[in-house]
Each structure stands twice: as structure tokens, then as C-alpha cells.
C-alpha positions in Angstrom: -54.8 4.4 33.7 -55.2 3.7 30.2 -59.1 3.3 29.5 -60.5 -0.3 28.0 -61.1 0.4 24.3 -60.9 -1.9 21.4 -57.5 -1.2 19.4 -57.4 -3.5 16.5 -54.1 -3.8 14.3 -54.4 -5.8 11.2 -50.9 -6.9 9.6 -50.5 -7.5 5.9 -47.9 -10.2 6.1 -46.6 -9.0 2.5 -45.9 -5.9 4.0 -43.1 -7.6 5.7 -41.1 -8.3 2.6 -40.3 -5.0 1.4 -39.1 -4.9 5.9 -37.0 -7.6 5.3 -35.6 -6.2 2.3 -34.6 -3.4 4.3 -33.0 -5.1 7.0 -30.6 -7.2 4.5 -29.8 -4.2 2.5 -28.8 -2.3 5.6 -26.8 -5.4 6.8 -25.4 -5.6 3.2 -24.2 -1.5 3.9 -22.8 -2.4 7.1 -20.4 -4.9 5.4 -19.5 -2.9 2.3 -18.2 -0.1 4.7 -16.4 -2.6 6.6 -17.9 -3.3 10.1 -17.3 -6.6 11.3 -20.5 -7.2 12.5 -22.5 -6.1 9.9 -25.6 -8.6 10.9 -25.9 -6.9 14.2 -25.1 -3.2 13.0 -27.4 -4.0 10.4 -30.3 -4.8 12.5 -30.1 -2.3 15.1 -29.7 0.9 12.3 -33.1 -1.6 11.4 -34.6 -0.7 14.5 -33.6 3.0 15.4 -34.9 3.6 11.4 -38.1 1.7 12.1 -38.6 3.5 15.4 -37.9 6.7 14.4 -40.1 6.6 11.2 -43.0 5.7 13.0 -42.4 7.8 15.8 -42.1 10.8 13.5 -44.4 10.5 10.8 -47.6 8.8 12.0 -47.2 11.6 15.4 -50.6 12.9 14.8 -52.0 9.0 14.9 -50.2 7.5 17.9 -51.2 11.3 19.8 -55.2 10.6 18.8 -54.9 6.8 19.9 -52.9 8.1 23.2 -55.7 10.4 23.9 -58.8 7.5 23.1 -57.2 5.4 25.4 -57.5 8.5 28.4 -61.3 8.8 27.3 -60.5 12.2 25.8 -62.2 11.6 23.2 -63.1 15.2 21.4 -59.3 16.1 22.0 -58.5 12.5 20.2 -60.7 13.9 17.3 -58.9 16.7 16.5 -55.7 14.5 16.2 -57.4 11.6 14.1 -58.8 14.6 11.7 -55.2 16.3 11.3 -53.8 13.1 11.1 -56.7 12.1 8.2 -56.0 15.5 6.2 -51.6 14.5 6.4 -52.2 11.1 5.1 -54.9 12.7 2.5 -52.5 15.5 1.3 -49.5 12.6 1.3 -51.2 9.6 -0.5 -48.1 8.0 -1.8 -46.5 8.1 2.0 -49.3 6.0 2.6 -49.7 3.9 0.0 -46.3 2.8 0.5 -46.3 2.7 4.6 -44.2 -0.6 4.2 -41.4 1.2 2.9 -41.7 4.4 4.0 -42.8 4.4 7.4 -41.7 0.4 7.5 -45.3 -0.5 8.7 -46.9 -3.8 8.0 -50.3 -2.5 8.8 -52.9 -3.7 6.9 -55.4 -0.6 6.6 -53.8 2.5 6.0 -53.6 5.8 8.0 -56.3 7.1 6.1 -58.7 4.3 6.9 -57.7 4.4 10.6 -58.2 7.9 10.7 -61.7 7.9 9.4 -62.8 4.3 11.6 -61.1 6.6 14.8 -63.1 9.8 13.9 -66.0 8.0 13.6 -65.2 6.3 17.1 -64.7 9.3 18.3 -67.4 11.3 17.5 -70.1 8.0 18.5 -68.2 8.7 21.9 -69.2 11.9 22.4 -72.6 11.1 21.0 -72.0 13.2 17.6 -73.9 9.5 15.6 -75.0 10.9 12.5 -70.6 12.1 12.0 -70.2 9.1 13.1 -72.7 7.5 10.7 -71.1 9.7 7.8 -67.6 8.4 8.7 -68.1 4.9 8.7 -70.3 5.2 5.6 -67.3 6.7 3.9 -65.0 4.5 4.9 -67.4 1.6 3.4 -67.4 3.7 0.3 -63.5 4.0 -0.1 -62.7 0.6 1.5 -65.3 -1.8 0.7 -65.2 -4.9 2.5 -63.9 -3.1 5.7 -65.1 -5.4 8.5 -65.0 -2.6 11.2 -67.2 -0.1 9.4 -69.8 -2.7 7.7 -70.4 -3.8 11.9 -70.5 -0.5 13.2 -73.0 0.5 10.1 -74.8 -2.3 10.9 -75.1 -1.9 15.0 -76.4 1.8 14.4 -78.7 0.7 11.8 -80.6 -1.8 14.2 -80.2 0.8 17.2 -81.6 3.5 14.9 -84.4 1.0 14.0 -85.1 -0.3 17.3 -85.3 3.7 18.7 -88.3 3.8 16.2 -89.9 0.9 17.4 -90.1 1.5 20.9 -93.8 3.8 21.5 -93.0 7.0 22.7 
């Protein structure tokens, strides 16, 4: 049973257009090499491209998020930081995720990666990684809503802990 933990996915509606582009060009294929139902055709080589693409290149991602979601945290980890280190050594796969992985996703896998590392590692009660994560996705990604929170929930925890006497 899949464990109750927040999984946010943020679309960037432009991100859709260079989909749709894909779509009608393959559509446009289907009809130049003469299948009848090129619409159709079209759309499902749409969806066994779009499957495949994110089933194969984001494996490390979907394998960290699969292991979150059993509580396995320092396993999930391991995944998000192999995951972090692909996306890092292939920016431009990335950058372009529309196109090349045909994902409308909003943040990148870079950005997930360091946001689920940092989850991760608060999880297994590893704070001041997961402190330096979330700081450095604040650096690279200013005006991320999900690190800019988290900063500021550990801040007034980290705070409060010096409050109380001891």
C-alpha cells in the first residue's frame, strides 16, 4: 500500500505546444506514407512515443518516487541522487523535457531531484542535507514555492528548538 506523501506536479501549459506539435507532425507522417487513418495512427505512435520516452529516460525518477511512496526512503535517495547527477550531466535533455521526453512539467528533473533528496533525507532525519538541498534549490530556482516553505518550516522549528529551556 502506497504510503500518503505529498506528490506535487506542476504543468507549464506552454510545454504543451511543442506536444501538440508532435502529435500533428506525426499525424502529418501517417498521411504522407499513405495510411488511411492517419489521425488515429498518428495519435497512438503519439502515445507509445510519449510512454516510452518517459518510461525510459526519467527511470531513475519514477524508481525514487516509487520507493518514497513505500516509505523507503534512503533507498529513494540513492535514486533521486543518480537521477540528479543524469539530468546534471544531460542539461539540454532537460531543458528541453517538452520535446524530448514530451513532458509538460513545470520544474525540471533537476529541481525535482534536489526538492526529493531533500525530502528524503528530512525523512530519515539527515536536516542539515536536507537544509543544504532546499537552500540550493532556492539558489538555482529562485521563487520555488516548495523550497522557500520547507526553508521556512525548518527555520521556525530550528528556532523554536532554541527557545524551549533545556
Amino acid at each position: 500500500m502506497a504510503a500518503n506523501f505529498p506528490i506535487v506536479k506542476q504543468i507549464a501549459w506552454k510545454g504543451l505546444i511543442p506536444q501538440m506539435i508532435v502529435v500533428v507532425t506525426l499525424m502529418w507522417l501517417a498521411e504522407i506514407v499513405g495510411i488511411k487513418e492517419s489521425i488515429p495512427v498518428g495519435a497512438i505512435a503519439y502515445l507509445i512515443l510519449s510512454v516510452g520516452l518517459k518510461w525510459l529516460i526519467p527511470h531513475l525518477h519514477r524508481k525514487g518516487i516509487a520507493l518514497v511512496k513505500k516509505g523507503r526512503f534512503a533507498e529513494a535517495l540513492t535514486e533521486f541522487e543518480r537521477s540528479f547527477a543524469f539530468f546534471t550531466a544531460h542539461k539540454r535533455l532537460d531543458d528541453w523535457r517538452a520535446v524530448t521526453i514530451l513532458s509538460p512539467s513545470r520544474m525540471s528533473y533537476r529541481e525535482m531531484g534536489l526538492l526529493n533528496m531533500a525530502f528524503c533525507c528530512s525523512q530519515i532525519g539527515r536536516h542539515a542535507e536536507a537544509l543544504n538541498y532546499y537552500q540550493q534549490v532556492s539558489k538555482e530556482y529562485p521563487g520555488n514555492h516548495i523550497a522557500e516553505s520547507a526553508l521556512r518550516m525548518m527555520n521556525a522549528s530550528s528556532a523554536n528548538e532554541q527557545l524551549q529551556p533545556s
